[in-house]
C-alpha positions in Angstrom: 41.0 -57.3 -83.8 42.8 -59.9 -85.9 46.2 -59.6 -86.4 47.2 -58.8 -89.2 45.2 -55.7 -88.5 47.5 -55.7 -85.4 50.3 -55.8 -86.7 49.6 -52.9 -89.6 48.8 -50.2 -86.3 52.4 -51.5 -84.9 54.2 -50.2 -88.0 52.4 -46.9 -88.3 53.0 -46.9 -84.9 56.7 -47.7 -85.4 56.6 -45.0 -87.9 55.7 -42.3 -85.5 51.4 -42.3 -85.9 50.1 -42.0 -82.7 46.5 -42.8 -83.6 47.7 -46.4 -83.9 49.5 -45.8 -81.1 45.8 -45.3 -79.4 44.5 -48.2 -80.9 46.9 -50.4 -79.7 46.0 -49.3 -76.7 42.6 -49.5 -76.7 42.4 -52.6 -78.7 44.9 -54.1 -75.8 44.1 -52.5 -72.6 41.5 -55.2 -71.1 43.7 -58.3 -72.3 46.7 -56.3 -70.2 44.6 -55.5 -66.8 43.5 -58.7 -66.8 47.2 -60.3 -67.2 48.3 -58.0 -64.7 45.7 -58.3 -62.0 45.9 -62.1 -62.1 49.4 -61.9 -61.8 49.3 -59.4 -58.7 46.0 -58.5 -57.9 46.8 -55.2 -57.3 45.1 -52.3 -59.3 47.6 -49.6 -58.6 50.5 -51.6 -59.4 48.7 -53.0 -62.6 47.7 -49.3 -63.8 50.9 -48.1 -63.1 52.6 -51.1 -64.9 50.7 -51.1 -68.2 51.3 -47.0 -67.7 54.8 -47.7 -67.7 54.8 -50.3 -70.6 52.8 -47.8 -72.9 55.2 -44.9 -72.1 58.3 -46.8 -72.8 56.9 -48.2 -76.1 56.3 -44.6 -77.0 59.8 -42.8 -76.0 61.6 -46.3 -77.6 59.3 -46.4 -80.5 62.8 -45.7 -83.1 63.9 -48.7 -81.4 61.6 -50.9 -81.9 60.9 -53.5 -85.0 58.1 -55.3 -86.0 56.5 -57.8 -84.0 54.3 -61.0 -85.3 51.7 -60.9 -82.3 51.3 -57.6 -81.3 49.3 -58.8 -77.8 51.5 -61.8 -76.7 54.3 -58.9 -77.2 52.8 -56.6 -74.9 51.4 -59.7 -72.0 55.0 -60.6 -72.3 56.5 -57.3 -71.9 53.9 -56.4 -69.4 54.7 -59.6 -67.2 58.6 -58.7 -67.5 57.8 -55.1 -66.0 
């Protein structure tokens, strides 16, 4: 996934689409576990973390504006959680 084609599934997503909202997921799920389990090494808290992340993206979505690196936003707001 390059990132421009990031950051085009970040504004539909932005916009309300949630099949970008999937993507984004999928595209960025592995990156995130990875992040999280070498920062805690602990599955359930790393599951429940990136859980958390996704869900508050989702209910904040009107909130939030466009990013320039879709992943490093997410590893940084993963780490912060």
């Amino acid at each position: 996934m390059n990132n421009s084609e990031d950051q085009l599934l970040w504004t539909l997503f932005i916009k309300g689409n949630m099949d970008a909202f999937e993507k984004i997921y999928r595209n960025h799920i592995r990156d995130l576990y990875d992040f999280g389990m070498r920062m805690v090494a602990d599955n359930e808290i790393v599951q429940d973390s990136i859980q958390d992340l996704f869900l508050n993206l989702h209910i904040h979505r009107d909130k939030l504006g466009e990013v320039t690196n879709v992943k490093n936003y997410l590893l940084v707001r993963l780490r912060n959680l």
